[in-house]
PDB file with one MODEL, atoms N, CA, C and O in Angstrom:
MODEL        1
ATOM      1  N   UNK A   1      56.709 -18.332 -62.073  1.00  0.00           N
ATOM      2  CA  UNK A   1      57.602 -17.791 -63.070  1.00  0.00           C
ATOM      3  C   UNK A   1      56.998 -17.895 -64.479  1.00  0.00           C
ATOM      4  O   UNK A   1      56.935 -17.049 -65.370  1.00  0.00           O
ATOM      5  N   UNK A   2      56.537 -19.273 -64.429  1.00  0.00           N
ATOM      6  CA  UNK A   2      55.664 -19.548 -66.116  1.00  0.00           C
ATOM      7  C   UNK A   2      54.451 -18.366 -66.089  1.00  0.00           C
ATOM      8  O   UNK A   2      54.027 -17.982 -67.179  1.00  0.00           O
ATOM      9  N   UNK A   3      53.940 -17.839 -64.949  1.00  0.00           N
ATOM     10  CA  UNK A   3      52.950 -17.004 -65.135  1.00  0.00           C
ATOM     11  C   UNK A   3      52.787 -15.435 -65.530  1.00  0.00           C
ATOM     12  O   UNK A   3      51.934 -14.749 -66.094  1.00  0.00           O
ATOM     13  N   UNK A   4      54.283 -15.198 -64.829  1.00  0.00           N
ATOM     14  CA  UNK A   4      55.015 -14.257 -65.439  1.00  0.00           C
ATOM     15  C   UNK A   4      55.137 -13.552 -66.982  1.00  0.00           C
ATOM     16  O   UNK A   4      54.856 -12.461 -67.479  1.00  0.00           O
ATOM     17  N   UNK A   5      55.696 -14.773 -67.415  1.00  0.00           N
ATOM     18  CA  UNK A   5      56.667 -14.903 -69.028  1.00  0.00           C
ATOM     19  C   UNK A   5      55.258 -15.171 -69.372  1.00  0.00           C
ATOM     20  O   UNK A   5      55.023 -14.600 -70.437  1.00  0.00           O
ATOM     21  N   UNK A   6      54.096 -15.866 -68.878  1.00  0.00           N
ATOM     22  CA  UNK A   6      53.406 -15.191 -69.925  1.00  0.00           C
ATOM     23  C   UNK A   6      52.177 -14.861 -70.168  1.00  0.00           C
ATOM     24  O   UNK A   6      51.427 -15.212 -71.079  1.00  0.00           O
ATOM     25  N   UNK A   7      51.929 -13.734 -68.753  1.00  0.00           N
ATOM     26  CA  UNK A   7      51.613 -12.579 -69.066  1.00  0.00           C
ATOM     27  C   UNK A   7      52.487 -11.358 -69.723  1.00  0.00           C
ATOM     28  O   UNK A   7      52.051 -10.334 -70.249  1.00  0.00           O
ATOM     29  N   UNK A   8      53.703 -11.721 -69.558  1.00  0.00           N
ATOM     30  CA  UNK A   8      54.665 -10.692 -70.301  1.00  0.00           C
ATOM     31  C   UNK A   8      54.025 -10.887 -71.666  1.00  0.00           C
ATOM     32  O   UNK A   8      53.176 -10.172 -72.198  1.00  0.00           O
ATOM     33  N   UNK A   9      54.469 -11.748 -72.028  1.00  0.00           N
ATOM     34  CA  UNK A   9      54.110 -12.198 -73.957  1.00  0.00           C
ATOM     35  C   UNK A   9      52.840 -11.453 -74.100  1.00  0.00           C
ATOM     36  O   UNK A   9      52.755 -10.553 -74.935  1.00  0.00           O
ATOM     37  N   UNK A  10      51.802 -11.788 -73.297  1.00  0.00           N
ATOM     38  CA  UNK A  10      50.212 -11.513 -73.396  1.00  0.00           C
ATOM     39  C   UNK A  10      50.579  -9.504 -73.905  1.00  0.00           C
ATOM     40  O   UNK A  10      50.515  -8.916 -74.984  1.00  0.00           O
ATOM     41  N   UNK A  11      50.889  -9.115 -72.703  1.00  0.00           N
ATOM     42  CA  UNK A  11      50.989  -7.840 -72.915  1.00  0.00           C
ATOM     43  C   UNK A  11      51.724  -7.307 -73.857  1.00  0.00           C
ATOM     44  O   UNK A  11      51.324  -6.232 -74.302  1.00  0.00           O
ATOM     45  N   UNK A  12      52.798  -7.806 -74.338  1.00  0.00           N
ATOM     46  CA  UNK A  12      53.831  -7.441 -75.473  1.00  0.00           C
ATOM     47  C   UNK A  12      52.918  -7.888 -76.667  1.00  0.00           C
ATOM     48  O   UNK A  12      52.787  -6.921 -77.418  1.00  0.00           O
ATOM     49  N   UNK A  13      52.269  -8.930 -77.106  1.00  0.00           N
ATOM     50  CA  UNK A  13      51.453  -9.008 -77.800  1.00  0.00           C
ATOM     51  C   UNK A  13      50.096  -7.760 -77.789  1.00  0.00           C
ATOM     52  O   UNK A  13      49.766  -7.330 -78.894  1.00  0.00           O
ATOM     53  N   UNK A  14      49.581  -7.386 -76.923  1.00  0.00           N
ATOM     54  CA  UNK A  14      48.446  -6.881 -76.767  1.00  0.00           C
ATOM     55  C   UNK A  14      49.312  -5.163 -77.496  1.00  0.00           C
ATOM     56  O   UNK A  14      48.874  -4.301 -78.258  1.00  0.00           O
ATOM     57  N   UNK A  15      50.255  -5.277 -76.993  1.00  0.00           N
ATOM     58  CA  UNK A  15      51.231  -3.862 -77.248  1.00  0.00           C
ATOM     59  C   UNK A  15      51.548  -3.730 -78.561  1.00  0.00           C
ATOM     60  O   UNK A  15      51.714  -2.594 -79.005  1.00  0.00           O
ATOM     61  N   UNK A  16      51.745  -5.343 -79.761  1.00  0.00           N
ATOM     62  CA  UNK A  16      52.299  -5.227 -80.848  1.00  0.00           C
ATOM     63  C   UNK A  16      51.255  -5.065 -81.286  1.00  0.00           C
ATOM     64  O   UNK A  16      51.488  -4.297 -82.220  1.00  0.00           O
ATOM     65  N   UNK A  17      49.896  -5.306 -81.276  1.00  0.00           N
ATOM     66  CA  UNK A  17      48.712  -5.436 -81.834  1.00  0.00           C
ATOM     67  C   UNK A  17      48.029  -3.607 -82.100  1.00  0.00           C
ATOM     68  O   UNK A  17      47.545  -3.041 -83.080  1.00  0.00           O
ATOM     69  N   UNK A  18      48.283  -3.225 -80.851  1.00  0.00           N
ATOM     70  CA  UNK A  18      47.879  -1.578 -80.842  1.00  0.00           C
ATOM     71  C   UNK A  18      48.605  -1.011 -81.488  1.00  0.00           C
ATOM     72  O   UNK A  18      48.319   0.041 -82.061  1.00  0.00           O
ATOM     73  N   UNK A  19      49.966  -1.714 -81.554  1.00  0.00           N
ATOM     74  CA  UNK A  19      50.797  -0.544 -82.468  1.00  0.00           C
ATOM     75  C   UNK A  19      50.062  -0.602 -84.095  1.00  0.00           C
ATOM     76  O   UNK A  19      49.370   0.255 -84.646  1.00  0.00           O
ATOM     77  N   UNK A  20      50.515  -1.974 -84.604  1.00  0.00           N
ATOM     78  CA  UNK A  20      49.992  -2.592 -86.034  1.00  0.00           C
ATOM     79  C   UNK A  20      48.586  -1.690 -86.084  1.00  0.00           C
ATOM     80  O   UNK A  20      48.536  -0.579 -86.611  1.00  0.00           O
ATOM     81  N   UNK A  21      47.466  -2.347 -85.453  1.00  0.00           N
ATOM     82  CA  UNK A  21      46.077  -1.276 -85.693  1.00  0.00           C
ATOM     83  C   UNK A  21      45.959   0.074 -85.938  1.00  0.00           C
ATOM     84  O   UNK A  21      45.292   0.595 -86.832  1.00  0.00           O
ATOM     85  N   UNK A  22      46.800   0.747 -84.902  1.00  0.00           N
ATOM     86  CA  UNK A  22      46.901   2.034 -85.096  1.00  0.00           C
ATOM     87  C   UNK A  22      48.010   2.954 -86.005  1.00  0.00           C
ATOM     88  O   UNK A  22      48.228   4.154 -86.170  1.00  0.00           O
ATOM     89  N   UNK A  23      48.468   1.924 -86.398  1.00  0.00           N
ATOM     90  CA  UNK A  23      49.611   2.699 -87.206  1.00  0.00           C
ATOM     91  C   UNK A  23      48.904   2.492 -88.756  1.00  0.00           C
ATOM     92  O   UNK A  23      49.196   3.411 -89.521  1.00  0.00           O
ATOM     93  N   UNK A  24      47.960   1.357 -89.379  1.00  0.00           N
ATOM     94  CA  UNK A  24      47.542   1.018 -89.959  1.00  0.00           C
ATOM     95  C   UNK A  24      46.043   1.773 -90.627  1.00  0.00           C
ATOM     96  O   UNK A  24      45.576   1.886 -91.761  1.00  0.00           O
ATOM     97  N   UNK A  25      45.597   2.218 -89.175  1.00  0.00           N
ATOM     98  CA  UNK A  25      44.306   3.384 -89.605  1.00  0.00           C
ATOM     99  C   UNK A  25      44.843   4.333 -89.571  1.00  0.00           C
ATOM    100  O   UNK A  25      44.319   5.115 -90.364  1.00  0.00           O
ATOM    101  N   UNK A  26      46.203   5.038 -88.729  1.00  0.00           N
ATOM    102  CA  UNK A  26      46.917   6.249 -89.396  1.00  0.00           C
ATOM    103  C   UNK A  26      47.333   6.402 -91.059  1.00  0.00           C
ATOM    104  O   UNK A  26      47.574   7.506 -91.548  1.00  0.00           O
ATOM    105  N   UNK A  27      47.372   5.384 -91.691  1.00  0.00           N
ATOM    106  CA  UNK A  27      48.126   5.048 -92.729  1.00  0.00           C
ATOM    107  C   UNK A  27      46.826   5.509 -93.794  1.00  0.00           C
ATOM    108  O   UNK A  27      47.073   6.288 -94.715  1.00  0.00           O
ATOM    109  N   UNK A  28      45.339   4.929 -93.577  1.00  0.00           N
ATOM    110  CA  UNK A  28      44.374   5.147 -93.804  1.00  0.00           C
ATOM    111  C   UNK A  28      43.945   6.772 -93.804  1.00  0.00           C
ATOM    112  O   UNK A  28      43.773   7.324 -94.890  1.00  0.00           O
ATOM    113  N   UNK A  29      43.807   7.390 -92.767  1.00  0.00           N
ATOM    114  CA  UNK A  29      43.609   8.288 -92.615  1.00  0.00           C
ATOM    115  C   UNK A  29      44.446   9.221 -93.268  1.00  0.00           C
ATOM    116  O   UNK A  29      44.023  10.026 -94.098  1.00  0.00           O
ATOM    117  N   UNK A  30      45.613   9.129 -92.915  1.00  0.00           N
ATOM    118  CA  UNK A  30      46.549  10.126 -93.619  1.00  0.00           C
ATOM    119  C   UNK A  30      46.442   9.894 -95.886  1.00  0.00           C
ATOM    120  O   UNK A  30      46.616  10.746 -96.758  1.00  0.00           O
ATOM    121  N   UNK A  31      46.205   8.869 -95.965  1.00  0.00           N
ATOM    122  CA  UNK A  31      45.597   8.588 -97.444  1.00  0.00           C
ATOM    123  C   UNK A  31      44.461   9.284 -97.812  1.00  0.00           C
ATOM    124  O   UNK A  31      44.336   9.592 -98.998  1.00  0.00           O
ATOM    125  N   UNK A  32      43.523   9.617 -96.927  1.00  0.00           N
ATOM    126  CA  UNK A  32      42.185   9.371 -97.327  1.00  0.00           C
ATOM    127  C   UNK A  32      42.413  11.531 -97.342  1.00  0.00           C
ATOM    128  O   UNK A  32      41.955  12.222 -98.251  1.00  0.00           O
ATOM    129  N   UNK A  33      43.191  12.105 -96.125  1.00  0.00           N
ATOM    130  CA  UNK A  33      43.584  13.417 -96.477  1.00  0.00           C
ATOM    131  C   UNK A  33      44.380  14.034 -97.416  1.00  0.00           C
ATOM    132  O   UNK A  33      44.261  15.247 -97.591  1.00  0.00           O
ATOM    133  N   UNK A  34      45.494  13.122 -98.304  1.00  0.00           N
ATOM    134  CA  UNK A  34      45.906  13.341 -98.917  1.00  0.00           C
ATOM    135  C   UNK A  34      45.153  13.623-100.854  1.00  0.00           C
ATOM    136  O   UNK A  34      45.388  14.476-101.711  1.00  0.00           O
ATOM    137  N   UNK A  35      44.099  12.237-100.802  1.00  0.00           N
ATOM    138  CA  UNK A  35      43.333  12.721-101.628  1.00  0.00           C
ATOM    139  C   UNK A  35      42.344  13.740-101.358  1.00  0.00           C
ATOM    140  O   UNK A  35      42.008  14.448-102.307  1.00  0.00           O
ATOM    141  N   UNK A  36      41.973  13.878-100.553  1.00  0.00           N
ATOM    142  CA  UNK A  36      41.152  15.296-100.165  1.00  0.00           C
ATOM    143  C   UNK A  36      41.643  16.646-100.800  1.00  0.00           C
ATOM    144  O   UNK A  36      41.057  17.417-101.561  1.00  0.00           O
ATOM    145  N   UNK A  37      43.479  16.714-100.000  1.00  0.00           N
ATOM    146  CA  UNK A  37      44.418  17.582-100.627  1.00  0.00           C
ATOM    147  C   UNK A  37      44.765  18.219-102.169  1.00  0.00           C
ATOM    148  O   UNK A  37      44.873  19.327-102.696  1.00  0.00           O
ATOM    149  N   UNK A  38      44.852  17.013-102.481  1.00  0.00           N
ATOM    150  CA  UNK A  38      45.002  16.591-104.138  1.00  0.00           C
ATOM    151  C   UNK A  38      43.698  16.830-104.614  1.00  0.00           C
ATOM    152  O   UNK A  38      43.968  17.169-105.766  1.00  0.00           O
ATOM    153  N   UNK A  39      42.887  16.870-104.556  1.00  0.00           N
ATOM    154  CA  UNK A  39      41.263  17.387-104.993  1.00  0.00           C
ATOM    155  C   UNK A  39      41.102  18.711-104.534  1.00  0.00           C
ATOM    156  O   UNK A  39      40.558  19.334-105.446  1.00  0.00           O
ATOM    157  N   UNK A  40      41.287  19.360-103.674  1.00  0.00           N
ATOM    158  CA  UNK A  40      41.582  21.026-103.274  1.00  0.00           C
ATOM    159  C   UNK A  40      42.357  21.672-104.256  1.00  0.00           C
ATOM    160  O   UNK A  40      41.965  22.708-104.795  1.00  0.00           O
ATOM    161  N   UNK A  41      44.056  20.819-104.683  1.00  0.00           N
ATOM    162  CA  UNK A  41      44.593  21.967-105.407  1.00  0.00           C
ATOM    163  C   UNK A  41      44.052  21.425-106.701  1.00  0.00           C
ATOM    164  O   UNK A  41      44.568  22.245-107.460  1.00  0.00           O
ATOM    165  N   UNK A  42      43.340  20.577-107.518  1.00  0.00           N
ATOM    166  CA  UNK A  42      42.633  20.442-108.648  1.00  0.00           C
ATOM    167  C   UNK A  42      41.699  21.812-108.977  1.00  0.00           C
ATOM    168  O   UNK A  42      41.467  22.348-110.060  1.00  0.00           O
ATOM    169  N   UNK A  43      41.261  22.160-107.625  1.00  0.00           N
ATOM    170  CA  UNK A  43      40.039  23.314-107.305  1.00  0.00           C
ATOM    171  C   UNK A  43      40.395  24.242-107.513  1.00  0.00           C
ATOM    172  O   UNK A  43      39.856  25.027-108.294  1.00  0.00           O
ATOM    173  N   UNK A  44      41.850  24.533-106.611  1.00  0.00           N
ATOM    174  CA  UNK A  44      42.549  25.452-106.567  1.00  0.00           C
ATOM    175  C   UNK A  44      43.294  26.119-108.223  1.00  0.00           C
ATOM    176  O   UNK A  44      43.440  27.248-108.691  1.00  0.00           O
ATOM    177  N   UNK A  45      43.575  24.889-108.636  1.00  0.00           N
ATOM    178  CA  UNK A  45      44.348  25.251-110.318  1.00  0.00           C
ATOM    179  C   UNK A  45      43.139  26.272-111.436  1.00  0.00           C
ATOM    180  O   UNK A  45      43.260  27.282-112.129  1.00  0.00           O
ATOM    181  N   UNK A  46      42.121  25.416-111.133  1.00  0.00           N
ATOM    182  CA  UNK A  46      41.001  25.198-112.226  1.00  0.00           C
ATOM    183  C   UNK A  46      40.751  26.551-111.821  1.00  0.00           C
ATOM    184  O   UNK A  46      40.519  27.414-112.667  1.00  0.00           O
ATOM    185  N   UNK A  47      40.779  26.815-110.536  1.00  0.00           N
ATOM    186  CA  UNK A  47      40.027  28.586-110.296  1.00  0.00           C
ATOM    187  C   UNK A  47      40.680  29.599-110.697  1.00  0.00           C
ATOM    188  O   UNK A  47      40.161  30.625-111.136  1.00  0.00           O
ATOM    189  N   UNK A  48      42.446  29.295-110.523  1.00  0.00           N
ATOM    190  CA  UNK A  48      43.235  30.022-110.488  1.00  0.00           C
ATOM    191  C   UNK A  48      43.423  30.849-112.126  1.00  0.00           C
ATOM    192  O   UNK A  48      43.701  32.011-112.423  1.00  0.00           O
ATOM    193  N   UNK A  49      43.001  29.131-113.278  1.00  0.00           N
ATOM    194  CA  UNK A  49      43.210  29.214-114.766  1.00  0.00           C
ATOM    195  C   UNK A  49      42.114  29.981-115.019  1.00  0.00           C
ATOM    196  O   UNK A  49      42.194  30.868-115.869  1.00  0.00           O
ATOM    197  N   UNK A  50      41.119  29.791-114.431  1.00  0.00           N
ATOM    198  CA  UNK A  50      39.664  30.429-114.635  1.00  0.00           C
ATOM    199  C   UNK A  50      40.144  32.147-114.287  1.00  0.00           C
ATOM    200  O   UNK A  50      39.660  32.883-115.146  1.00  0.00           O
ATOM    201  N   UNK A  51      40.778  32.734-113.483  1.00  0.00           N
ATOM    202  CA  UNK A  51      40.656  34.056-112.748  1.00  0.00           C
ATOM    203  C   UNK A  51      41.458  34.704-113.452  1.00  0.00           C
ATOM    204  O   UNK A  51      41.085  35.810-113.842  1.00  0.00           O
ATOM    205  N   UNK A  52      43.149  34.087-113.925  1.00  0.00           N
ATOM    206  CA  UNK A  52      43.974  34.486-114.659  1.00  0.00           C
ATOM    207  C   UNK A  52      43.229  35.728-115.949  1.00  0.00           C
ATOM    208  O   UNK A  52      43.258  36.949-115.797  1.00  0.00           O
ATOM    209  N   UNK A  53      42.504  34.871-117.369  1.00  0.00           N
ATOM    210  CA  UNK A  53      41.947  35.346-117.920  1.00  0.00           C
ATOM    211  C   UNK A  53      41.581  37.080-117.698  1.00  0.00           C
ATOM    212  O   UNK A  53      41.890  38.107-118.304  1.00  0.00           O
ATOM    213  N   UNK A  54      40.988  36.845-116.826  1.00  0.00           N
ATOM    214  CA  UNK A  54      39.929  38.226-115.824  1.00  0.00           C
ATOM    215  C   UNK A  54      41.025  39.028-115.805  1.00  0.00           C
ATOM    216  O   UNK A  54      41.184  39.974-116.576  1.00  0.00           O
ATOM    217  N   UNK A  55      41.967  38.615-114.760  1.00  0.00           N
ATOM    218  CA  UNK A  55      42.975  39.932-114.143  1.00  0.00           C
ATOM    219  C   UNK A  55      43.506  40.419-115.535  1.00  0.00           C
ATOM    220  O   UNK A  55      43.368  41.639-115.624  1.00  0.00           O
ATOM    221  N   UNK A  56      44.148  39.776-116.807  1.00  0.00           N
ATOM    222  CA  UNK A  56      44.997  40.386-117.358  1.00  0.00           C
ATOM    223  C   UNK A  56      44.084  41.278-118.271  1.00  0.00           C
ATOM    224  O   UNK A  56      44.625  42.066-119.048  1.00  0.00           O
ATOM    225  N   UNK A  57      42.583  41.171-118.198  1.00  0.00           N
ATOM    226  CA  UNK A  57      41.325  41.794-118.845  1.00  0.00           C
ATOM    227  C   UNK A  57      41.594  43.253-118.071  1.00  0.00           C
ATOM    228  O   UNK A  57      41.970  44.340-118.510  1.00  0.00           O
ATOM    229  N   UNK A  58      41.187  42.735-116.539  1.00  0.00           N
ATOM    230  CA  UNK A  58      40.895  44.019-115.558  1.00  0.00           C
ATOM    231  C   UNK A  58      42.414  44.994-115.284  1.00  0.00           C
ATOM    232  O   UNK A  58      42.287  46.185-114.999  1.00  0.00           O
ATOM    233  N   UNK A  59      43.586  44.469-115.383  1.00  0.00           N
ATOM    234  CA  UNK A  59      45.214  44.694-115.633  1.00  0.00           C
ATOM    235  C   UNK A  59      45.095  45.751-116.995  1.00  0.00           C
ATOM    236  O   UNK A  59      45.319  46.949-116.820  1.00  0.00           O
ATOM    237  N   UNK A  60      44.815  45.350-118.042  1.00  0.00           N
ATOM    238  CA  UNK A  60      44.199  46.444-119.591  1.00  0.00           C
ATOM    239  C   UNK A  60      43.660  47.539-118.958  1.00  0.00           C
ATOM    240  O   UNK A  60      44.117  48.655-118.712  1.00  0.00           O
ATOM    241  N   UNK A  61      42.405  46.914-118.700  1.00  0.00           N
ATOM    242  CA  UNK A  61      41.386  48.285-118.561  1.00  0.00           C
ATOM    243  C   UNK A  61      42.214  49.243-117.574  1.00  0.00           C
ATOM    244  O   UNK A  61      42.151  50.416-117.943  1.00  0.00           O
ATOM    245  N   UNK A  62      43.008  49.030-116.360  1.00  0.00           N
ATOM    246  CA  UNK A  62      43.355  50.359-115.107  1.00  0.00           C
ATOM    247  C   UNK A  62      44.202  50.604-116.307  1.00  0.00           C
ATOM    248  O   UNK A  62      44.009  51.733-116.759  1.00  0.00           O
ATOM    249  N   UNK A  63      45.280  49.746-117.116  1.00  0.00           N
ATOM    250  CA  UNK A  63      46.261  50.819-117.984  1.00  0.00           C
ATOM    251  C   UNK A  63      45.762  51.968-118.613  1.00  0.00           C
ATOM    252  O   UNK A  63      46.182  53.124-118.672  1.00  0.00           O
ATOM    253  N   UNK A  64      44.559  51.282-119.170  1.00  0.00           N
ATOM    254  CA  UNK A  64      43.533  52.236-120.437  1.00  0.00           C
ATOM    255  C   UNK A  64      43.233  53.369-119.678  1.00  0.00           C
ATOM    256  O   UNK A  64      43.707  54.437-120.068  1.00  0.00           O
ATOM    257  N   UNK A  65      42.643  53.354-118.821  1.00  0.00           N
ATOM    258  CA  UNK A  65      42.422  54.230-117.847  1.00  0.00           C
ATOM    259  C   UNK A  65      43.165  55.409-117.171  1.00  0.00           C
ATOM    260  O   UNK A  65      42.698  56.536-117.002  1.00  0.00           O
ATOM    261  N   UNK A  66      44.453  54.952-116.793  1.00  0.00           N
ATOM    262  CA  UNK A  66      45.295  55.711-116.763  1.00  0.00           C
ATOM    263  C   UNK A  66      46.241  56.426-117.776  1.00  0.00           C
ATOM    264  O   UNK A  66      46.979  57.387-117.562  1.00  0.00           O
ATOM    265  N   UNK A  67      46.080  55.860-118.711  1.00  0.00           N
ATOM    266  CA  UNK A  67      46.343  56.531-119.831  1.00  0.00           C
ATOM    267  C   UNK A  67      45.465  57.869-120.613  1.00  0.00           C
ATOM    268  O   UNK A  67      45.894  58.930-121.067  1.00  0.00           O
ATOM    269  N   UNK A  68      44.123  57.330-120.548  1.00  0.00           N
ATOM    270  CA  UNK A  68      43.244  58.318-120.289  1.00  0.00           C
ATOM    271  C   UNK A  68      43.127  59.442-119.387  1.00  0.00           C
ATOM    272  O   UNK A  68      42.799  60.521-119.879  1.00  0.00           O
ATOM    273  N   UNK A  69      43.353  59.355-118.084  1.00  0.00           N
ATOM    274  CA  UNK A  69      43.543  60.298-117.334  1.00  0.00           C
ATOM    275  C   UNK A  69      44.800  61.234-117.849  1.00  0.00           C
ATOM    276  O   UNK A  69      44.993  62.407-117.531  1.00  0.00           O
ATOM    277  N   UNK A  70      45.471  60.559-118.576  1.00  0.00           N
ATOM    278  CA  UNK A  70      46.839  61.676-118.808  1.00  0.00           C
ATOM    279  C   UNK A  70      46.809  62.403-120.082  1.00  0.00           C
ATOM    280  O   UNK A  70      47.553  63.302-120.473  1.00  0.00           O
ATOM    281  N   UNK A  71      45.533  61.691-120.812  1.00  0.00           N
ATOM    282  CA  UNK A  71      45.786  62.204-122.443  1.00  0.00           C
ATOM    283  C   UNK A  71      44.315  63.379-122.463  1.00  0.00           C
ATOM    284  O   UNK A  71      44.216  64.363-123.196  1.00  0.00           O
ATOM    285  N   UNK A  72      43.299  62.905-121.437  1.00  0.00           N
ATOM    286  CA  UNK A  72      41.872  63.427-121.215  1.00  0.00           C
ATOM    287  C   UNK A  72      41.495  63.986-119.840  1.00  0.00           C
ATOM    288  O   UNK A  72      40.295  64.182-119.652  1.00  0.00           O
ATOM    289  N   UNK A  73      41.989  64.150-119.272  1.00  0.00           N
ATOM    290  CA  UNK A  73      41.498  64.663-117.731  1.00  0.00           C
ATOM    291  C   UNK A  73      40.612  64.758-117.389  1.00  0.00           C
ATOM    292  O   UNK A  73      40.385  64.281-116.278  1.00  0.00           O
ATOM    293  N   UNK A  74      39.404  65.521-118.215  1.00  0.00           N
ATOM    294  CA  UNK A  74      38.237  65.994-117.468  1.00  0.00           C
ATOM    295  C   UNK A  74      36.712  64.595-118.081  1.00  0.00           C
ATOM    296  O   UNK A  74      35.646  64.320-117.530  1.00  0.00           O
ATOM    297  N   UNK A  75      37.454  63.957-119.620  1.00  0.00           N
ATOM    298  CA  UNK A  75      36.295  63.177-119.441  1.00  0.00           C
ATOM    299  C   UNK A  75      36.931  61.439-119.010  1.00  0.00           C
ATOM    300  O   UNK A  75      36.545  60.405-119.556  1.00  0.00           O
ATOM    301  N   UNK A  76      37.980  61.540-117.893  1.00  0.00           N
ATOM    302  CA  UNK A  76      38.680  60.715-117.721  1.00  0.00           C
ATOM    303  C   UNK A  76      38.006  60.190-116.323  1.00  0.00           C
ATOM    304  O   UNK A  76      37.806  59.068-115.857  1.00  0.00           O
ATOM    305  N   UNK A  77      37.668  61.956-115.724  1.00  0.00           N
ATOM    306  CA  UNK A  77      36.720  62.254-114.464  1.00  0.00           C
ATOM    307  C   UNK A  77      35.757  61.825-115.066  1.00  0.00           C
ATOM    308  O   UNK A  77      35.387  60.708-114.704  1.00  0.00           O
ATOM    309  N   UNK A  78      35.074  62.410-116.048  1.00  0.00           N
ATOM    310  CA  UNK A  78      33.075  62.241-115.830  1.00  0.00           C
ATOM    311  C   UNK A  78      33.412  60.317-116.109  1.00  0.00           C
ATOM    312  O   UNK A  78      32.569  59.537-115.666  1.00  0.00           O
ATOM    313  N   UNK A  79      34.553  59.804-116.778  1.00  0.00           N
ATOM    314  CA  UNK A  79      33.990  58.350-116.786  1.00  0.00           C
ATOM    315  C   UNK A  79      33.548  57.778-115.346  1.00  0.00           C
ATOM    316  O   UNK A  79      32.515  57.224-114.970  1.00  0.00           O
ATOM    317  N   UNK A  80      35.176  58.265-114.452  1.00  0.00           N
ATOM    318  CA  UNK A  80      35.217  57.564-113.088  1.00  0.00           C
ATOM    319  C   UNK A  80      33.945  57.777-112.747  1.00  0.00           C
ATOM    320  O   UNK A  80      33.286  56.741-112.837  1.00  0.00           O
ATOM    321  N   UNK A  81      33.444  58.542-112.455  1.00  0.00           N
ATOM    322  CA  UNK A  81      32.425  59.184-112.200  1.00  0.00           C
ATOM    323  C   UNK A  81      31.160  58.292-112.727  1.00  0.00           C
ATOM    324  O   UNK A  81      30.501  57.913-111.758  1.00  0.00           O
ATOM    325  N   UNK A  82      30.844  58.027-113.463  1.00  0.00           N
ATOM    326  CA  UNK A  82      30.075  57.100-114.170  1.00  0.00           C
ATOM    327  C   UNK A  82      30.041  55.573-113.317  1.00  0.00           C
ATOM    328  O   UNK A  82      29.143  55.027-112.675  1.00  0.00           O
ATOM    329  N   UNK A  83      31.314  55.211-113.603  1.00  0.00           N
ATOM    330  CA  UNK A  83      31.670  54.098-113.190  1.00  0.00           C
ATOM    331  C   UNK A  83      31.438  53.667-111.735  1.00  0.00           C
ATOM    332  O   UNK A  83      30.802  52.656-111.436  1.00  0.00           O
ATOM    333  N   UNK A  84      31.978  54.475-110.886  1.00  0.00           N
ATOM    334  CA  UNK A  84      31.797  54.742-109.636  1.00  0.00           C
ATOM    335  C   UNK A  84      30.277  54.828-108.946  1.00  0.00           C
ATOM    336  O   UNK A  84      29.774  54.019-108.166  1.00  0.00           O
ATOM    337  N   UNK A  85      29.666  56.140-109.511  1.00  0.00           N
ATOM    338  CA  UNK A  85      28.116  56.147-109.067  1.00  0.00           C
ATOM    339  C   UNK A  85      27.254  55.854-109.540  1.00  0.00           C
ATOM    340  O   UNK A  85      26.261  55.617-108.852  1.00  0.00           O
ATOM    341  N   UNK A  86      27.198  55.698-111.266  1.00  0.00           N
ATOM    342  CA  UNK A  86      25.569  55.090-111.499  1.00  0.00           C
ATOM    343  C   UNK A  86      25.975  53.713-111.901  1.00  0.00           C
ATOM    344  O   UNK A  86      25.159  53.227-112.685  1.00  0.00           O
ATOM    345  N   UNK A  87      27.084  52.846-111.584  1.00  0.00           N
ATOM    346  CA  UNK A  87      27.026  51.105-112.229  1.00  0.00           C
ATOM    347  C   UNK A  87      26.476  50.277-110.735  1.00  0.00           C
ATOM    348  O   UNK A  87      26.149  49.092-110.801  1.00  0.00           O
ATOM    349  N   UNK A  88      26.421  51.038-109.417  1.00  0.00           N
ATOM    350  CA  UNK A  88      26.419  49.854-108.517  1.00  0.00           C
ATOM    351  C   UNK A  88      25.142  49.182-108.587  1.00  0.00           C
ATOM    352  O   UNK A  88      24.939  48.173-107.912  1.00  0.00           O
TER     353      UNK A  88
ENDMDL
END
């Protein structure tokens, strides 16, 4: 009976021990992705502040453009035209 109770303990111990370890390098791990995370959207911001700039540049120019097409038609064409085949 004493051999029983304690191998029971043994194993309930061996059981509390796997939990503690592994719940403990989950705890780790899930930290160590979270700063990963948090360093992505740092990446993510910095690119986003960086690109902003651009679009509301490249956002102008299609207005300009289309405005042109409505006030100039034909050298609204030879620009596209320009733009299109001799910049690549």
């Amino acid at each position: 009976m004493i051999k029983i109770l304690v191998t029971a303990l043994i194993v309930s111990q061996l059981i509390l021990f796997t939990q503690v370890y592994f719940t403990s390098e989950s705890q780790k791990e899930t930290q160590a992705y979270k700063v990963k995370c948090d360093s992505l959207q740092k990446v993510s911001d910095s690119l986003y502040a960086e690109l902003y700039p651009c679009s509301i540049e490249l956002n102008r120019h299609q207005v300009a453009y289309q405005l042109f097409l409505q006030r100039n038609p034909k050298a609204a064409e030879q620009y596209g035209n320009i733009i299109s085949n001799e910049t690549e």
